[in-house]
N, C-alpha and C positions, 0 to 999 in steps of 0.2 A: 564490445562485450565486457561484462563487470562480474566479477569473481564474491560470492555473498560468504564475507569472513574465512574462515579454514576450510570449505567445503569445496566439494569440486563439483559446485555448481557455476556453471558460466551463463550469463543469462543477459540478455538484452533489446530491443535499444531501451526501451522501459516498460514496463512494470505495468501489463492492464487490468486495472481495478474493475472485480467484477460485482459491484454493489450493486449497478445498475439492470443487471441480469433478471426479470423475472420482477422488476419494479417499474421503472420508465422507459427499460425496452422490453418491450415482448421477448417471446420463445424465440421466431422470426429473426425479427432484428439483432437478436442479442449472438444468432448465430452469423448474419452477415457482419458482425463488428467480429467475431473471432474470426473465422475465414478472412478477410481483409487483416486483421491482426497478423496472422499467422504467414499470410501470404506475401505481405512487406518483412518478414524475419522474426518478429515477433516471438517469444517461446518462455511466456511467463505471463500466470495468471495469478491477480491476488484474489481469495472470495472469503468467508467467515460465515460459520454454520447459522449465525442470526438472520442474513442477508434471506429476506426481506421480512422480518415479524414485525416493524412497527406499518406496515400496509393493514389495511383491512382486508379481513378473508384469510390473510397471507399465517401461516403457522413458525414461519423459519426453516431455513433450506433451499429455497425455491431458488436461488442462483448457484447453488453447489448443484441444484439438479440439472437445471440448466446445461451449466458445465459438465456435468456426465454424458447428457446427453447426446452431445456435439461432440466429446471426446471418441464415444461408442461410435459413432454414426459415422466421425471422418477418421476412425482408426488414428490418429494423433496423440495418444497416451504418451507415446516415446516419445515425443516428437517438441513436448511440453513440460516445463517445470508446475507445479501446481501448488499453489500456497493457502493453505484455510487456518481460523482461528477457533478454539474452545474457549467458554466462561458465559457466554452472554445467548446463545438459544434459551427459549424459555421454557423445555423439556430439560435443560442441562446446565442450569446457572452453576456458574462458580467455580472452584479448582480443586476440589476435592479429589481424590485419586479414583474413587469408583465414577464421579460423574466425568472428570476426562477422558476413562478407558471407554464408557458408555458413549459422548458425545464422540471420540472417533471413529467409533466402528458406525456410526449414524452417517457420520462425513463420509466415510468409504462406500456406504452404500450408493449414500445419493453421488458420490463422485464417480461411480462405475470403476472402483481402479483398485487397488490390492495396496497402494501404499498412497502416504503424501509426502511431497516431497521437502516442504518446511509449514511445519506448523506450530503456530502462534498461540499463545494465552493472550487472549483477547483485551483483556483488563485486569490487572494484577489485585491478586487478593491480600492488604499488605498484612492482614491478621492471623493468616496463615502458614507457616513456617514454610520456608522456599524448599527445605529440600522434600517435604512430603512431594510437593508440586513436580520437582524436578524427579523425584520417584517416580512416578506416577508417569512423566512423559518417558524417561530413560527404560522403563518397563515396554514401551512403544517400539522406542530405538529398537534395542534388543531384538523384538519379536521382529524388526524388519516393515512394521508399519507405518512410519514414520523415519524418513530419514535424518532430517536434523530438523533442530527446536529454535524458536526463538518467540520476543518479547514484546507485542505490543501494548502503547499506554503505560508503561511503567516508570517509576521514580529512579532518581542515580543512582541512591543508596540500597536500593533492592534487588537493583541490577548487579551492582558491585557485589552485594551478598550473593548473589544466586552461582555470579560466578566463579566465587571464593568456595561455595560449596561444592560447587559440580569439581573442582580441580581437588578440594579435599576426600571426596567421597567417590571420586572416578565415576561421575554418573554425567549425561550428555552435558553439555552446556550449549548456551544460548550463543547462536554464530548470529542474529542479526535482530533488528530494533526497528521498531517502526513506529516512528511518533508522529504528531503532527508536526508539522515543518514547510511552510512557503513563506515568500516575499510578506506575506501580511501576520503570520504568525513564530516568526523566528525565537522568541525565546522560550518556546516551546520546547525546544531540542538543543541550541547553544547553549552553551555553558558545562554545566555539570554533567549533563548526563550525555552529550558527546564526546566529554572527556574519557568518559568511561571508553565508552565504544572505541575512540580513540587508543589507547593504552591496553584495552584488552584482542583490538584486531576484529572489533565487531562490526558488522557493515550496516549504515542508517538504510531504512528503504520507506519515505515518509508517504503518509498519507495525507488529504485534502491537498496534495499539491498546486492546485490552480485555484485554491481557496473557495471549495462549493463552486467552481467557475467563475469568479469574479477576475481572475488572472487572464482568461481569454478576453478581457475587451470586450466584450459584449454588452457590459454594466456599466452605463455613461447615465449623467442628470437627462432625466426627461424622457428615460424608452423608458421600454417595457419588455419582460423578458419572457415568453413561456418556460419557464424551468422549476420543478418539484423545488429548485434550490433555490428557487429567485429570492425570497424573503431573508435566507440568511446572506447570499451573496451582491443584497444591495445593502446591507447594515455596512460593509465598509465603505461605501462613498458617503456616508456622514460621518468619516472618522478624518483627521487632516492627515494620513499616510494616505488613505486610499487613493484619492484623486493624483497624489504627490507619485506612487506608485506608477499610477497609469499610465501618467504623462513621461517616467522614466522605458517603463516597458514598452510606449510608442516610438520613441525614440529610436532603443536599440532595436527592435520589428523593424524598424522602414534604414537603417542602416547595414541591416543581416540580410533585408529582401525577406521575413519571414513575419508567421502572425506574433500578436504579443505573446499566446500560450506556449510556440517552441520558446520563449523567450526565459520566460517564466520558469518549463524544464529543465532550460541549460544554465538558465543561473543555480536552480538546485543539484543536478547534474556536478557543478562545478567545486562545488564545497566539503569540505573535508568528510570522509568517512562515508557521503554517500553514495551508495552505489549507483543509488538508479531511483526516480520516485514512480511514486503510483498515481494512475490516471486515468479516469474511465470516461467512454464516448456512449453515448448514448446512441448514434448513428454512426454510419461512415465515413459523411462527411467531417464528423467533430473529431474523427481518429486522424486525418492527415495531417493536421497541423502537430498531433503530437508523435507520429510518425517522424517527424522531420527534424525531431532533436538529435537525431546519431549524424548529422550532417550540419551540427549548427557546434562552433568553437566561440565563444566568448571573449571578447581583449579585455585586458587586464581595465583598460580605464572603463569599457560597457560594464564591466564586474562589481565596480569601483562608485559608476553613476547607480545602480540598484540597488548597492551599501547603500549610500546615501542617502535615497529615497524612500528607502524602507526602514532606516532605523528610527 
């Protein structure tokens, strides 16, 4: 279990990203990957009011409904942390104070629930002064709809402000950060802006962790993959980390006894400030391998060979 910043939320083994809710898995499916989530210990959902508007047909929403839905039906509210973001629905762009308060009471609907439990600004508006923004969510706070805040996609220096403001102005601050961050994209999040996190006691919780799935092994020369993400998750086997990557993650896999994907979690898993990343299955089978990261310890030199390999 992994503690997100000053909050007494305890939550783990990781993070299931519910992008794929209501996009690549059906209604169906998307409830047998929560029930099977839920039932290995599971108790953390990430989703984002946009999930799924770039589909055709699709308006935005459809995976917070999703998730309402399964929430009402198997009585599990309590039972779940639940994480969604505002700025990017396209009923609700951006961070204005009236369109945040409007896009969360939207997310409440479709979530079936009375509160959420950490919610995100989706993509940082840097032209907009932080503390209107941080108004605007602390107004949330307050009313009890919204238990604590935090920041995806943002810069160091915004972040630093936001939470130079929030400690001036007594309004929430931001307990956790969610950037891009795996083995094929680490300067994403090193450096600056996990220094931040670092020194202010913020907890990373990355997204594309298994890189579009190019981290499970499944992307070698010469398959073929059916996956929504195939196109961008073979862009990195023309890059010279990619393959460099694999051959590291095969490695430590066949010496853990596990797939390259728990491999991939527990090296992020392992790294300063994060708590826990995020990762979605699109079935149940593609959930046990990432199940199996609360059971996978990393040695210092397997740590050491996927430095190496990825930088």
């Amino acid at each position: 279990m992994a503690r997100i910043g000053h909050t007494d939320l305890h939550v783990g083994p990781f993070c299931l990203g519910g992008n794929v809710f209501g996009w690549s898995a059906d209604r169906d499916g998307s409830f047998a990957v929560l029930d099977a989530y839920t039932a290995g210990g599971g108790d953390f959902i990430d989703t984002a009011d946009v999930y799924s508007a770039w589909v055709d047909g699709h308006t935005g929403g459809e995976s917070e409904t999703i998730i309402g839905e399964w929430l009402a039906r198997r009585g599990r509210r309590d039972d779940v942390v639940i994480a969604t973001k505002v700025g990017s629905h396209p009923d609700h762009r951006g961070l204005a104070p009236s369109t945040i308060r409007a896009a969360a009471e939207a997310s409440l609907r479709r979530l079936r629930t009375d509160h959420i439990d950490l919610y995100y600004i989706h993509r940082d508006e840097p032209d907009r002064p932080v503390e209107e923004i941080l108004g605007a969510l602390d107004e949330l706070v307050r009313a009890g709809k919204v238990r604590y805040i935090g920041a995806s996609n943002i810069g160091a220096d915004r972040l630093a402000g936001a939470l130079a403001a929030s400690e001036r102005d007594g309004l929430a601050r931001f307990e956790a950060v969610q950037p891009e961050y795996n083995l094929m994209s680490r300067g994403t999040y090193e450096g600056a802006l996990a220094d931040v996190a670092k020194r202010n006691g913020l907890s990373a919780l990355p997204y594309y962790a298994l890189a579009s799935g190019f981290l499970t092994g499944k992307y070698r020369p010469g398959t073929t993959v059916d996956s929504v993400r195939a196109p961008r998750a073979r862009r990195y086997l023309e890059s010279e980390r990619g393959p460099r990557v694999l051959e590291a993650l095969d490695r430590v896999a066949g010496e853990q006894g596990v797939e390259p994907a728990t491999v991939a979690l527990a090296w992020l898993a392992a790294q300063p400030t994060v708590a826990m990343p995020i990762a979605s299955a699109r079935t149940v089978e593609q959930l046990a391998p990432l199940m199996a990261v609360v059971d996978v310890t990393l040695t210092v030199e397997q740590l050491a060979l996927l430095d190496r390999a990825s930088s």
